[in-house]
N, CA, C and O atoms as a DFTB+ gen file, in Angstrom:
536 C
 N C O
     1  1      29.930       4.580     -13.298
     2  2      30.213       3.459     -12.430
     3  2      29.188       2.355     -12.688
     4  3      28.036       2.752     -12.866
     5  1      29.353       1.350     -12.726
     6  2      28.410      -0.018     -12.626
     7  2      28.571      -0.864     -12.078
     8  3      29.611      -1.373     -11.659
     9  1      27.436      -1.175     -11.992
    10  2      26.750      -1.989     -10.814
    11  2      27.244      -3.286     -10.633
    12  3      27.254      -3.797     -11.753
    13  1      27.788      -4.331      -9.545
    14  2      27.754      -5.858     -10.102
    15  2      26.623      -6.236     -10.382
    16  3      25.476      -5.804     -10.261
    17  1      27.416      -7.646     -11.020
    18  2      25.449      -8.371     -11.576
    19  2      24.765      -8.899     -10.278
    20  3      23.538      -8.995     -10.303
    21  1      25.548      -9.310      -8.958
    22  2      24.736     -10.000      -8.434
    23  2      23.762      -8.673      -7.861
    24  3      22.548      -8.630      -8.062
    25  1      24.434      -7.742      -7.209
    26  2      23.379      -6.920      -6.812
    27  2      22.156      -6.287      -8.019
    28  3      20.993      -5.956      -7.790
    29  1      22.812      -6.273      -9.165
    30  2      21.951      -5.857     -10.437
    31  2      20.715      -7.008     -10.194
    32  3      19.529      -6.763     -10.416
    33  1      21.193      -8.214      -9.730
    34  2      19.798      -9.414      -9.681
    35  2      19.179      -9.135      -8.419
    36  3      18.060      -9.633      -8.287
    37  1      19.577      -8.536      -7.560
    38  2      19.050      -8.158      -6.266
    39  2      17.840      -7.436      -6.297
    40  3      16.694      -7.710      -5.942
    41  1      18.516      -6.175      -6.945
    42  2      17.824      -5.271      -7.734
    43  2      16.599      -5.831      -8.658
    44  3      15.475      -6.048      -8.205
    45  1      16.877      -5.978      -9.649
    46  2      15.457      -6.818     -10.791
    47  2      14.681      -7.558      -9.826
    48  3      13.514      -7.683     -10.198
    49  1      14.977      -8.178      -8.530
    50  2      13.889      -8.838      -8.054
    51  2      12.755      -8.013      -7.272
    52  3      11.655      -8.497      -7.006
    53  1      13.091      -6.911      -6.987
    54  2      12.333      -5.743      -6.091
    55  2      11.287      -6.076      -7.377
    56  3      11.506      -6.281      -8.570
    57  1       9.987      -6.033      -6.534
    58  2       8.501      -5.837      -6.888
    59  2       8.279      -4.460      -7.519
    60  3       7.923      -4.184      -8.665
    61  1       8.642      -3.498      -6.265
    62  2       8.456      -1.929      -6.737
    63  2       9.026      -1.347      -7.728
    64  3      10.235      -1.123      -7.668
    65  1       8.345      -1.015      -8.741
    66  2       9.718      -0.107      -9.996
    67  2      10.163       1.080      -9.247
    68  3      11.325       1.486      -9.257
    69  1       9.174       1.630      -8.586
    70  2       9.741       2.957      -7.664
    71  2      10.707       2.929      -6.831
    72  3      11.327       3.968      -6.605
    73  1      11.016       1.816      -6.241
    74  2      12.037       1.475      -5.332
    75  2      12.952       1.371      -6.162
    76  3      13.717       2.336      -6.182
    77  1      13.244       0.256      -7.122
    78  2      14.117      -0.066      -8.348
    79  2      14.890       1.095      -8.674
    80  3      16.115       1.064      -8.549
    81  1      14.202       2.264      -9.140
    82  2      14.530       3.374      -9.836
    83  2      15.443       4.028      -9.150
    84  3      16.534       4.432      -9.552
    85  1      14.660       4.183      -7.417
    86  2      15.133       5.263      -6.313
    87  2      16.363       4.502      -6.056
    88  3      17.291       5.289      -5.869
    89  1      16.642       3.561      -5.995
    90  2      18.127       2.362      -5.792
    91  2      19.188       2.661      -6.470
    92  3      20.364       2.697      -6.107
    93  1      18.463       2.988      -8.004
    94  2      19.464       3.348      -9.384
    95  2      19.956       3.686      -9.617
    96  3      21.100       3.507     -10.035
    97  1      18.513       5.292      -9.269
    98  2      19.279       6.762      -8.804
    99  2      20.381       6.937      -7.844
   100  3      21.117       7.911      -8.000
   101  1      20.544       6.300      -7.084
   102  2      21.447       6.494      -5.631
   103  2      23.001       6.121      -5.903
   104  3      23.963       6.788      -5.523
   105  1      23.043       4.865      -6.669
   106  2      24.340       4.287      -6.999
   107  2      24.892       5.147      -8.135
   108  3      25.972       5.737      -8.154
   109  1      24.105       5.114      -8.920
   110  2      24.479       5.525     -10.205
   111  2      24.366       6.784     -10.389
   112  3      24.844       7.264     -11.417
   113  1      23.757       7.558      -9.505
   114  2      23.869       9.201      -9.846
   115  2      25.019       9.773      -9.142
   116  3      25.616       9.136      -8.274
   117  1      25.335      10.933      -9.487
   118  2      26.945      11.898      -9.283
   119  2      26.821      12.068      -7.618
   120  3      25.804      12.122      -6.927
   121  1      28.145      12.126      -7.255
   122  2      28.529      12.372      -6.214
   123  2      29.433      11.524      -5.601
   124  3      29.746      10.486      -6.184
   125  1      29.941      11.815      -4.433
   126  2      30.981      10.868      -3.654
   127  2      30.585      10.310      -3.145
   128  3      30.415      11.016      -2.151
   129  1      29.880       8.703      -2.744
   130  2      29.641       7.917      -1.970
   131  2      30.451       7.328      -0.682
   132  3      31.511       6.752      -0.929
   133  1      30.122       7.407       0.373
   134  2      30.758       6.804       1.764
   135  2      30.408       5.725       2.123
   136  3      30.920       5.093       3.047
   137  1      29.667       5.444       1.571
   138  2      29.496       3.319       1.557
   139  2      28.875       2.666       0.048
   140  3      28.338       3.226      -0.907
   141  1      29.307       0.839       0.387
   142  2      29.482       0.352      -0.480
   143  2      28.386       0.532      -1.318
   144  3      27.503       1.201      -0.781
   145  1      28.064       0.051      -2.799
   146  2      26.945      -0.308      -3.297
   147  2      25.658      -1.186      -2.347
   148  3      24.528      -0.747      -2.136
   149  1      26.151      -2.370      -1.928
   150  2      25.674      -2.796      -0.985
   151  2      24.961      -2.908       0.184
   152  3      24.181      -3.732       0.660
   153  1      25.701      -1.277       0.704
   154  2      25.180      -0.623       1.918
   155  2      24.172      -0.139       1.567
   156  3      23.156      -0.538       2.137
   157  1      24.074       0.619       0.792
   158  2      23.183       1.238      -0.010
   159  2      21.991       0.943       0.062
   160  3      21.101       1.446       0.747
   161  1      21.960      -0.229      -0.952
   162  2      21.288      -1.391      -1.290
   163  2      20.278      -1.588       0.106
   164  3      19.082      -1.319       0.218
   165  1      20.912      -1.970       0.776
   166  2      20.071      -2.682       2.129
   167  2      19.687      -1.555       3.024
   168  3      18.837      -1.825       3.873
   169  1      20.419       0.335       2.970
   170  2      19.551       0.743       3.774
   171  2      18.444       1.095       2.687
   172  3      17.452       1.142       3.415
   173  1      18.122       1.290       1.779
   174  2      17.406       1.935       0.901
   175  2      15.847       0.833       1.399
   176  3      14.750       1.046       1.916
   177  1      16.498      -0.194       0.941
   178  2      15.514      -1.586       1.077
   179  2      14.669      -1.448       2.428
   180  3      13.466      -1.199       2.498
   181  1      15.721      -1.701       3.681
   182  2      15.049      -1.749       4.751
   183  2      14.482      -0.421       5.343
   184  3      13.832      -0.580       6.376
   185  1      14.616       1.001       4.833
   186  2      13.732       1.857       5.218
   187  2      12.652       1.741       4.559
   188  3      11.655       2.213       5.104
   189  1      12.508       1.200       3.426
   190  2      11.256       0.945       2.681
   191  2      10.331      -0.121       3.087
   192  3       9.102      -0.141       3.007
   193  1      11.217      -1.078       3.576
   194  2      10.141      -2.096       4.358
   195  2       9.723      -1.566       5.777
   196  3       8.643      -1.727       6.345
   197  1      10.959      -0.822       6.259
   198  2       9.822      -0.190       7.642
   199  2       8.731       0.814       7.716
   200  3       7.865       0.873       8.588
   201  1       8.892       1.650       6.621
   202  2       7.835       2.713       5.609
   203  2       6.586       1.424       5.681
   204  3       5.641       1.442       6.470
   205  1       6.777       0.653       4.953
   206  2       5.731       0.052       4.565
   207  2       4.883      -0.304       5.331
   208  3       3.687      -0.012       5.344
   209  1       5.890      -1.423       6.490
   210  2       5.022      -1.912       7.544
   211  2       4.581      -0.659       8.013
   212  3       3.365      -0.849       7.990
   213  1       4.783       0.844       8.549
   214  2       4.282       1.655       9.127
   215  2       3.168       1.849       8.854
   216  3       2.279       1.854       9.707
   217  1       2.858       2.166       6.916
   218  2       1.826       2.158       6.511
   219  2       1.041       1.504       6.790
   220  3      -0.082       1.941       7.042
   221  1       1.402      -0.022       6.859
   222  2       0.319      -0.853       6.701
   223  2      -0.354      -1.169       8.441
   224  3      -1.338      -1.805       8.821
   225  1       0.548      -0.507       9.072
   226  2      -0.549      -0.475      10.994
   227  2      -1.330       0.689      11.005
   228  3      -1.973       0.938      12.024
   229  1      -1.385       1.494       9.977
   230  2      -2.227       2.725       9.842
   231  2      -3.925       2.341      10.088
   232  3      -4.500       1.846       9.119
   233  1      -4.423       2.478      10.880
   234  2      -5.785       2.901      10.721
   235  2      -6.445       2.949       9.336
   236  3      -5.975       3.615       8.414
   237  1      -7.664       2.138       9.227
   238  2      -8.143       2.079       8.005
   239  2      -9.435       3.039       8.039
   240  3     -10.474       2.433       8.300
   241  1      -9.557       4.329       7.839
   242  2     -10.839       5.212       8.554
   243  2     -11.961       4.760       7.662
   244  3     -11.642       4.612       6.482
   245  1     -13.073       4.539       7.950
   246  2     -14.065       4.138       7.375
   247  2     -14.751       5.335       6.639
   248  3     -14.428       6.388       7.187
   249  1     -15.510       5.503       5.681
   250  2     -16.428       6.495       5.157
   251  2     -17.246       6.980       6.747
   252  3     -16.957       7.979       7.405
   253  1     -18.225       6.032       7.057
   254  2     -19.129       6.756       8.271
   255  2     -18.475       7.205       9.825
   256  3     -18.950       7.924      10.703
   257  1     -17.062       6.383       9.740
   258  2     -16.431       7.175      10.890
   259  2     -15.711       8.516      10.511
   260  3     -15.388       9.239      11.454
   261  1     -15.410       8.950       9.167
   262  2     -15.080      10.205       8.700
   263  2     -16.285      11.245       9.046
   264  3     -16.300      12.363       9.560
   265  1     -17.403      10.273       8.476
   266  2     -18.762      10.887       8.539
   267  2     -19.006      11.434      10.228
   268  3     -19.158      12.629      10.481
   269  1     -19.014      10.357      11.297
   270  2     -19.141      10.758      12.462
   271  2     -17.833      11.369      12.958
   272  3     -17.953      11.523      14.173
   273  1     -16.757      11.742      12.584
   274  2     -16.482      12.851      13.377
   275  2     -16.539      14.093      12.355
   276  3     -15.519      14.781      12.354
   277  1     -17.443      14.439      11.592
   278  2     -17.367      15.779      11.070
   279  2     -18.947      16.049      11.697
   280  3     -19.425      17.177      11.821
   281  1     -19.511      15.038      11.990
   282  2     -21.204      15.709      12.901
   283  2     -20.175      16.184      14.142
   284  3     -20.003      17.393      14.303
   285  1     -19.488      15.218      15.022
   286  2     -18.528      15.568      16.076
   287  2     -18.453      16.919      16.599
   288  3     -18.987      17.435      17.581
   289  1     -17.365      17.544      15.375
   290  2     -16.377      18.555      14.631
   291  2     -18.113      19.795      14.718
   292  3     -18.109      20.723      15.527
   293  1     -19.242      19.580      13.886
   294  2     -20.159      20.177      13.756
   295  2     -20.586      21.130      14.861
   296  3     -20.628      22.344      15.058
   297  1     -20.980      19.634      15.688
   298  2     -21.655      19.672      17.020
   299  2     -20.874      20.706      18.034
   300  3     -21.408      21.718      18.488
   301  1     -19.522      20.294      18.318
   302  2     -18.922      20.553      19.099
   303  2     -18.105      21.993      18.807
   304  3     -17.774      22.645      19.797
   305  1     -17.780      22.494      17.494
   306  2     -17.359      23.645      16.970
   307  2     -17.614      24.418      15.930
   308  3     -16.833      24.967      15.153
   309  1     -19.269      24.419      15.995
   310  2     -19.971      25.418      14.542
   311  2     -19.097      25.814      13.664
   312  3     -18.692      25.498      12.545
   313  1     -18.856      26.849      14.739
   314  2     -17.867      28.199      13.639
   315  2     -16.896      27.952      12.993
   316  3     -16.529      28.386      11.901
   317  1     -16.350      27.054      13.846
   318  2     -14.729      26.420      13.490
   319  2     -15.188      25.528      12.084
   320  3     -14.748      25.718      10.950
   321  1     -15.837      24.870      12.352
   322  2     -16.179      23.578      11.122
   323  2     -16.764      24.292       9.973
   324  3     -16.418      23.844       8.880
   325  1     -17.686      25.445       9.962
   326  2     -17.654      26.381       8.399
   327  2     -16.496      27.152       8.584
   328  3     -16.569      27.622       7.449
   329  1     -15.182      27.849       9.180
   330  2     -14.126      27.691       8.987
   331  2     -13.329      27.198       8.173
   332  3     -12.606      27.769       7.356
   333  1     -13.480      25.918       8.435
   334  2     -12.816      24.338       8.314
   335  2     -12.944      24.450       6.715
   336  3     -11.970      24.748       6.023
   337  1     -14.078      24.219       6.238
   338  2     -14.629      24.383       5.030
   339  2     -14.501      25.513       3.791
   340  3     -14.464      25.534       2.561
   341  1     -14.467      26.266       4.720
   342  2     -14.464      27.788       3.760
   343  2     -12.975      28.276       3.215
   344  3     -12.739      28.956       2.216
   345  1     -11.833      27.596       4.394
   346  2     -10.066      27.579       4.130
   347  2     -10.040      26.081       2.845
   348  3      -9.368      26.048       1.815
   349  1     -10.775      25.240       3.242
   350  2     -11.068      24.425       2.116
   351  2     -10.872      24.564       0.772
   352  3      -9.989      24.194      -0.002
   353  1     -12.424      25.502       0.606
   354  2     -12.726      26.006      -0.287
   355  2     -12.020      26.966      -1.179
   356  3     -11.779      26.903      -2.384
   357  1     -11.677      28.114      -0.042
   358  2     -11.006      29.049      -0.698
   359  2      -9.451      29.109      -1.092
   360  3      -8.915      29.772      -1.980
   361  1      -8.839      28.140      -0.087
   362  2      -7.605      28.252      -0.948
   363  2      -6.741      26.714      -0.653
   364  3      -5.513      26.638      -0.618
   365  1      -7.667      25.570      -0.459
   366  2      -7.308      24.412      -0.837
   367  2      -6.071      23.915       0.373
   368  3      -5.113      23.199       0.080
   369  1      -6.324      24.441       1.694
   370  2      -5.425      23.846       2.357
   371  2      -5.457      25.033       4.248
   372  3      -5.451      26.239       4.496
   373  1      -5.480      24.138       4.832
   374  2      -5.639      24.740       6.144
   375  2      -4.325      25.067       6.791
   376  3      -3.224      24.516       6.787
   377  1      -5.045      26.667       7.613
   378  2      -3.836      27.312       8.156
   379  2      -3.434      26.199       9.398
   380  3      -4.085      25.430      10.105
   381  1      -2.153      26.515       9.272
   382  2      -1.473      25.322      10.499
   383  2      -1.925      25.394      11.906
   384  3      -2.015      24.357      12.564
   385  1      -2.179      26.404      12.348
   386  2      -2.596      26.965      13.650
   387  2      -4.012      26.152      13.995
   388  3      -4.215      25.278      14.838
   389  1      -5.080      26.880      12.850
   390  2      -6.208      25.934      12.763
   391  2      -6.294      24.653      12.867
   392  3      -6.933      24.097      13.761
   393  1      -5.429      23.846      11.636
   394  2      -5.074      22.405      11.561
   395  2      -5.244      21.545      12.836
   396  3      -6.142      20.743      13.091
   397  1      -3.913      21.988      13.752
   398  2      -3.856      21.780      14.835
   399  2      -5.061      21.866      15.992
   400  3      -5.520      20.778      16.339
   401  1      -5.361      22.520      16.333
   402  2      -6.215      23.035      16.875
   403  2      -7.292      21.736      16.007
   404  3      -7.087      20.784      16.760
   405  1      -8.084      21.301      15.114
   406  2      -8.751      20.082      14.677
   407  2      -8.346      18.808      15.242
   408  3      -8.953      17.911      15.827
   409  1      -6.763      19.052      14.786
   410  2      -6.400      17.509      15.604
   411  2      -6.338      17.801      16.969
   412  3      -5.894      16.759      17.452
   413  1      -6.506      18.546      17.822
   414  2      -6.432      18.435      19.431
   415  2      -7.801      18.124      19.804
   416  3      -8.032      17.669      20.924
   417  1      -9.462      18.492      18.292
   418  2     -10.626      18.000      18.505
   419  2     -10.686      16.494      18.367
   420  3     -11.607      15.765      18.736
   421  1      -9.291      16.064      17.637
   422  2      -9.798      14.918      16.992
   423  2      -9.331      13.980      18.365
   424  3     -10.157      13.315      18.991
   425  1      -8.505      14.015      18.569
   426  2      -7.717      13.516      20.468
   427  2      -8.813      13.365      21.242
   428  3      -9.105      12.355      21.880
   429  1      -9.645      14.759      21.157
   430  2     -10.838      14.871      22.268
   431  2     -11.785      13.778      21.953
   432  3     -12.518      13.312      22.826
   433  1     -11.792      13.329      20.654
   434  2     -12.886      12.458      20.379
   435  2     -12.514      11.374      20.264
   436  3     -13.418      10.613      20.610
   437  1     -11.280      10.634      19.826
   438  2     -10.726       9.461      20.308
   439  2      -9.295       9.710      20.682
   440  3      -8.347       9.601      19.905
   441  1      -9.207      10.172      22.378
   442  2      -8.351      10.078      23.165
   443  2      -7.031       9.263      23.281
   444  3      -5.975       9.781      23.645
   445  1      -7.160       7.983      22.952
   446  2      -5.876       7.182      22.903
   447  2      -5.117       7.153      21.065
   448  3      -4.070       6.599      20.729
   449  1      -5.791       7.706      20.444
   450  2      -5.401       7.605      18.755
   451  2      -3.675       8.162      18.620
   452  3      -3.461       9.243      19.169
   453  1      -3.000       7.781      18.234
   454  2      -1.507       7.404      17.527
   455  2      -1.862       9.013      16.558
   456  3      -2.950       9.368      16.104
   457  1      -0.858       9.555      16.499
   458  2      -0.375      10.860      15.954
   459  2      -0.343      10.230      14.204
   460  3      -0.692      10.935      13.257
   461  1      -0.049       9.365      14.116
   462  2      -0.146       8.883      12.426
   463  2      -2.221       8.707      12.217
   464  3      -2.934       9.288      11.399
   465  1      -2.475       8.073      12.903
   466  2      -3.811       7.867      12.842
   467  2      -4.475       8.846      12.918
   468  3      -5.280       8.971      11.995
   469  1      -4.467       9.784      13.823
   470  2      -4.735      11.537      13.862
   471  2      -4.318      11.898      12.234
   472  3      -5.320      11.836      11.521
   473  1      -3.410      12.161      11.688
   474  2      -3.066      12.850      10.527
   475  2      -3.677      11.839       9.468
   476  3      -3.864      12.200       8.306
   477  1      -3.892      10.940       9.778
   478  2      -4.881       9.901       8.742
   479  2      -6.241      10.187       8.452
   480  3      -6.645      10.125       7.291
   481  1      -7.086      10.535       9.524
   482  2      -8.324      10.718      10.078
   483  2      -8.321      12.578       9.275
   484  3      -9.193      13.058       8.550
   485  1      -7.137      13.180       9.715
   486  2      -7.513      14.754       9.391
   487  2      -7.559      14.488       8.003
   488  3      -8.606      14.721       7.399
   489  1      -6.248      13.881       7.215
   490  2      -6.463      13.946       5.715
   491  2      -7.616      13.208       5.056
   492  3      -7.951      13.577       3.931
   493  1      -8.361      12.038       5.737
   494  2     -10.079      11.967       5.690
   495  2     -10.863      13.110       5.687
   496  3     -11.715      13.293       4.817
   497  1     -10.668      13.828       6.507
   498  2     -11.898      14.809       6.643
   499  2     -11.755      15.691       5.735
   500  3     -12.739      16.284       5.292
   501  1     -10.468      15.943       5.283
   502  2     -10.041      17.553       4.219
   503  2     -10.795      16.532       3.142
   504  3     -11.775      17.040       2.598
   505  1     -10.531      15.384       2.819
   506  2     -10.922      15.019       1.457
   507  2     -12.952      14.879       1.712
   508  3     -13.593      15.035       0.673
   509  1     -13.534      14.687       2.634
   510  2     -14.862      14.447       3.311
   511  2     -15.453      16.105       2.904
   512  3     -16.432      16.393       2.214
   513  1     -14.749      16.774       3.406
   514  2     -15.171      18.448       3.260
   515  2     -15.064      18.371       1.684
   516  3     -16.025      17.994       1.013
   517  1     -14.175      18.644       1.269
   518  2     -14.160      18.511      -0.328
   519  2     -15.052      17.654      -1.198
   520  3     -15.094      17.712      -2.427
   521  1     -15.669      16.957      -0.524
   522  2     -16.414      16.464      -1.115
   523  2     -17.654      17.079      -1.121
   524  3     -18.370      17.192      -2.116
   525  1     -18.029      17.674       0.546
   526  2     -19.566      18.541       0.888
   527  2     -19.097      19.820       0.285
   528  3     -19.737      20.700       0.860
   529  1     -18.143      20.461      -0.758
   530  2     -18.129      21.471      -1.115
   531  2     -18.593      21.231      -2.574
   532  3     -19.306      22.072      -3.122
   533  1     -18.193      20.069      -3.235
   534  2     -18.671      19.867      -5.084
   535  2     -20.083      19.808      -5.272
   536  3     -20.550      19.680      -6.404
């Protein structure tokens, strides 16, 4: 099947090649489609611009605020925080139970923080630990 040209120019104007591609893939790969090229086109687009903007209200965590909540994390849960480190270490990824249980420390320490900003802040600290492990 192919594409018209005007949407083909629609297309070439996207910035993202990744988007471009994922667009490509969608029209042009197998299967039965239930809406137009078009449709397509514009939801593909506009979940990507709301992706984006999401990204971009994300919390920007600083190095020393990573830094101050792993003294936090220290202070407030010894055992847990060489825990923290040692699931790190040993097999590159924390049990979910645990996980959780971090982000309900991380709430405790800034109380009003957005559930995206929480999982922002945790994937700071896994990469912060990984770093006090090299």
């Amino acid at each position: 099947m192919t594409i018209s040209t005007e949407l083909q120019a629609k297309i070439d104007t996207l910035e993202d090649p990744n988007l471009r591609a994922r667009i490509l893939r969608v029209l042009l790969g197998p299967g039965k489609k239930r809406a137009t090229d078009e449709e397509i086109y514009e939801t593909i687009v506009s979940a990507y611009a709301k992706a984006t903007a999401q990204q971009a209200r994300l919390r920007k965590w600083r190095d020393d605020e990573v830094e101050a909540f792993a003294q936090y994390f220290k202070e407030e849960r010894p055992e847990d925080y060489f825990e923290f480190l040692q699931q790190e270490r040993d097999f590159n990824e924390i049990e979910p139970g645990f996980a959780w249980g971090v982000r309900q420390l991380i709430w405790q320490w800034i109380p009003d923080l957005s559930s995206a900003d929480c999982g922002e802040l945790f994937s700071r600290f896994r990469d912060h630990a990984k770093s006090q492990l090299s």
